[in-house]
N, C-alpha and C positions, 0 to 999 in steps of 0.2 A: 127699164126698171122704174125711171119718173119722167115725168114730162118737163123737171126745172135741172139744169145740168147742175148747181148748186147744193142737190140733194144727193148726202152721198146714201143713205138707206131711213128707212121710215116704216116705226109698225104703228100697230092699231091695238090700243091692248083693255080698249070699251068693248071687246068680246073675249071670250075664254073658251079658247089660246088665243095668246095674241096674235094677229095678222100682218103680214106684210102688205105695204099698202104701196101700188102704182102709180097711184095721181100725186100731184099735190095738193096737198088739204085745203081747204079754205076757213077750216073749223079746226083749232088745236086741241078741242076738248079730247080724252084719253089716249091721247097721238105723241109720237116721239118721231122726233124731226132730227137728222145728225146731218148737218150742213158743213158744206165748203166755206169755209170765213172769209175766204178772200174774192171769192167767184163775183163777177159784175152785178146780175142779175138778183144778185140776194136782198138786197136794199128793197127792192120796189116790193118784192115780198113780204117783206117786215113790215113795210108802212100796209101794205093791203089787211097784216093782223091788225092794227091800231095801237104798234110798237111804239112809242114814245121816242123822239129823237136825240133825246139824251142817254136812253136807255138802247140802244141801236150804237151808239157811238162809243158807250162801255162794252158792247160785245164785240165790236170792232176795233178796235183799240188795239194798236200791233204790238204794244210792250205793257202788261198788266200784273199787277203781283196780286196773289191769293188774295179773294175779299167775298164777305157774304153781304147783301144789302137785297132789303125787302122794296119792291117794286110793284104799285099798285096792291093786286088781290096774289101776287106771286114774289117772287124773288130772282135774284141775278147772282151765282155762286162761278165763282172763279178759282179753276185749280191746277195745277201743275203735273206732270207726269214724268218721264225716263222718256228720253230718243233715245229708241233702239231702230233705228230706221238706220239702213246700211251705211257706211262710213262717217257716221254723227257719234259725238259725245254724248254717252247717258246723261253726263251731268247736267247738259245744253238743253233744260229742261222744256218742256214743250206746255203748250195752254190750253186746258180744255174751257169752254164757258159754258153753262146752264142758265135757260133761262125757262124756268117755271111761268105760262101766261097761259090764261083761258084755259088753265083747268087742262093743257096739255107741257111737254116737254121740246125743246129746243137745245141741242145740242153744238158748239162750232169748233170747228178744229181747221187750222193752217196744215198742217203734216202729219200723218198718219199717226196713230196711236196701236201697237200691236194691244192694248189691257182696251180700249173699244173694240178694236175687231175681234178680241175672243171671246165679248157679252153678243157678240152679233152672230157670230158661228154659234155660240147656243141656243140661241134664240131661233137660228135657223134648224137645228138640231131640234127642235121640241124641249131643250131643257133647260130655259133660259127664263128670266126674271119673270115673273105673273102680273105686275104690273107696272105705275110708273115709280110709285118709291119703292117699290123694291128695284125696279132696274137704276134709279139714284142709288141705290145704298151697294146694289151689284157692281156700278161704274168704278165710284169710290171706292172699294175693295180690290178692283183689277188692276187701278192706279197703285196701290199702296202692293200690291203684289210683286206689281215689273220694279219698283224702287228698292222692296227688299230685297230682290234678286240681284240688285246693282250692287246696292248695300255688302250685300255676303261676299262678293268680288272683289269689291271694294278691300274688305275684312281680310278675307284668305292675300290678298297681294301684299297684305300689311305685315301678315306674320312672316310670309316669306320675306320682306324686308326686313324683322325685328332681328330671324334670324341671321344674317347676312350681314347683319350691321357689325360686326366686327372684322367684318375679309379685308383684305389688303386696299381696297379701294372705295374708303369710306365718302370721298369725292362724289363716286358714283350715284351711293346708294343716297348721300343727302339732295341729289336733282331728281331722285326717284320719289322720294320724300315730299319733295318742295310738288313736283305734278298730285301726288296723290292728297296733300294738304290742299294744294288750290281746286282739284275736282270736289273734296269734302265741303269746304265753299262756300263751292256753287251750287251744291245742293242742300245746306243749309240756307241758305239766303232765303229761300224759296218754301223750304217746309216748317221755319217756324212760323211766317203767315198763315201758312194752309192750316196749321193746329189752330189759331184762333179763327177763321174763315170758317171750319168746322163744329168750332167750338157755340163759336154762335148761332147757327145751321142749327146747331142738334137742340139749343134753347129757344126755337123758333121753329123749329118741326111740324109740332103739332096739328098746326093749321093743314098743311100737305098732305102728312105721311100718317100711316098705322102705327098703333102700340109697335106691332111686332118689327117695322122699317128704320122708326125710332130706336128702337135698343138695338137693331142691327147697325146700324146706323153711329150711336154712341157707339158699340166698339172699334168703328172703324176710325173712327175720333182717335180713343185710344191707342187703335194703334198708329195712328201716325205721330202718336205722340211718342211714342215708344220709340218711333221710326228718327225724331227728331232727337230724344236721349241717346238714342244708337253711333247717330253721328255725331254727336260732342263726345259720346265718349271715345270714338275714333280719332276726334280731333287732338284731346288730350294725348292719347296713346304717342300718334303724329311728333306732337311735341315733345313727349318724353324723349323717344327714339331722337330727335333731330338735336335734342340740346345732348342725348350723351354721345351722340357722333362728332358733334362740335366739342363737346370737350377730351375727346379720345385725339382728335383732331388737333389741338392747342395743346394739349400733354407731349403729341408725337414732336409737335414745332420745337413746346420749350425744351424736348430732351434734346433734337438734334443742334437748336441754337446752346444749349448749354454745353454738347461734346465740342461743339465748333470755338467756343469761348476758352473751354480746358486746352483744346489743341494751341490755338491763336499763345496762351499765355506759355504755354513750354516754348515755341519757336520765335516768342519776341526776343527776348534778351541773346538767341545763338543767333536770330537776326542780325539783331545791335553788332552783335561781335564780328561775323563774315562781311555787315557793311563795314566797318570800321578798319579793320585789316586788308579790304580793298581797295581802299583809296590810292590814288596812285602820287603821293606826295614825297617827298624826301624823308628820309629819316627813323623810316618805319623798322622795326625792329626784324629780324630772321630773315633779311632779304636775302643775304647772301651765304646762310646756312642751308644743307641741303635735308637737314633734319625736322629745320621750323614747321614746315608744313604738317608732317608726323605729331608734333606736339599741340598744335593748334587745334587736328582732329580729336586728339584725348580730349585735351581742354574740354573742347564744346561737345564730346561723348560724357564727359564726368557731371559735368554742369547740367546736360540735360537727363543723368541719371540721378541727380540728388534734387533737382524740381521735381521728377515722377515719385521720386519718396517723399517729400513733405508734402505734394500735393493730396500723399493716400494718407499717408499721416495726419491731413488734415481734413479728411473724410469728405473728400471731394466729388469721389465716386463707390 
């Protein structure tokens, strides 16, 4: 496929259609370049475009959050996507980086991206972006695609929680809660940068892209803006749900401590009296009646039958 193990695919889109291309370029002009970020060989590559080594060290950079910054006659845009890559959290969001230089396209990714490999299957397809900002404004779109799709997942497991929040084992469903709050997150963390990373993108467009890349472009803005209200309003829901299983929770406590406090107050005083009549001292009264004990029982059956009346008399329960 290329001649630099670093390249994972690369077209040519200075003709129409665009071309897949076998070498490695030495020329970025109308070329999109989707590279291995982490691969050895990539380095010497970058310095052979006349990459700037400050600018080489932001594409490389192993932990980056969303940011747009013009570079030279290009720019450097950094954005986030959904792991869906087998046994990863979507939330565990992944980093794509663009770097727009010499009038070509530059791509880097650490781990797969399923929303790059479906513009690459088009592309391979014949019906894939025409050129580079449209395949910028197609990338961004496939990204904010796989997110929604996490989003809706996300959504539909919430309502099966909202329902359910009432069952016998409110325990449960608040650890169920507390994961689906911390995966919401992690993925806000992430995409209210991307909304300004975008935002500035699309007020600094001009120079790169088309009218028509530009307003496709601004939508996709939009909607991750959208994508970022989506999840606060998730968030809030979260919380709703979590403070009234907490107080379903603290209701259930202070009923059972309250029956436990009515019971404790009936059997203190018949207490009192079984210990007091136990004592093994001289002088105690019915010891040597074989009836005392008979009386004793009324006793403490009367006594704890006129506590249960003024206790309801006293609107206890």
């Amino acid at each position: 496929m290329t001649d630099a193990a670093f390249v994972i695919d690369q077209w040519d889109f200075s003709t129409t259609p665009a071309q897949r291309e076998t070498t490695l370029p030495t020329n970025l002009h109308g070329r999109w370049v989707h590279c291995q970020r982490d691969a050895p060989d990539l380095v010497p590559w970058l310095d052979s475009l006349g990459i700037q080594n400050g600018i080489q060290q932001a594409l490389l950079a192993e932990d980056t959050r969303p940011r747009f910054e013009i570079v030279g006659d290009g720019f450097l845009l950094n954005l986030r996507g959904v792991n869906l890559n087998p046994g990863a959290e979507p939330d565990d969001m992944l980093s794509l980086r663009f770097l727009w230089h010499d009038g070509g396209l530059i791509t880097l990714r650490k781990h797969s991206f399923r929303a790059v490999a479906s513009v690459r299957e088009r592309l391979a397809s014949g019906d894939g972006p025409v050129n580079l900002g449209n395949l910028l404004m197609t990338l961004v779109a496939a990204l904010n695609s796989r997110i929604d799709e996490v989003l809706d997942a996300q959504e539909a497991e919430l309502v099966v929680l909202e329902d359910e929040s009432s069952g016998p084992n409110p325990q449960e469903h608040l650890a169920k809660l507390t994961q689906l709050h911390r995966r919401l997150l992690r993925l806000h963390r992430f995409i209210r940068p991307q909304v300004g990373a975008l935002n500035e993108f699309v007020g600094e467009s001009e120079t790169w892209l088309s009218h028509k890349d530009r307003l496709g472009l601004s939508n996709q803005r939009d909607t991750t803006q959208r994508i970022l209200e989506n999840i606060e309003m998730l968030l809030q829901q979260v919380q709703l749900i979590r403070d009234e299983l907490q107080q379903n929770l603290a209701e259930r406590m202070n009923r059972n401590t309250y029956w436990l406090s009515v019971t404790a107050g009936v059997f203190l005083p018949l207490s009192f009296l079984t210990g007091l009549f136990g004592i093994n001292v001289g002088g105690m009264p019915g010891v040597e009646s074989s009836t005392a004990f008979w009386f004793v029982c009324g006793a403490l059956s009367t006594i704890a039958v006129v506590e249960f009346l003024l206790l309801r008399r006293l609107r206890f329960w």
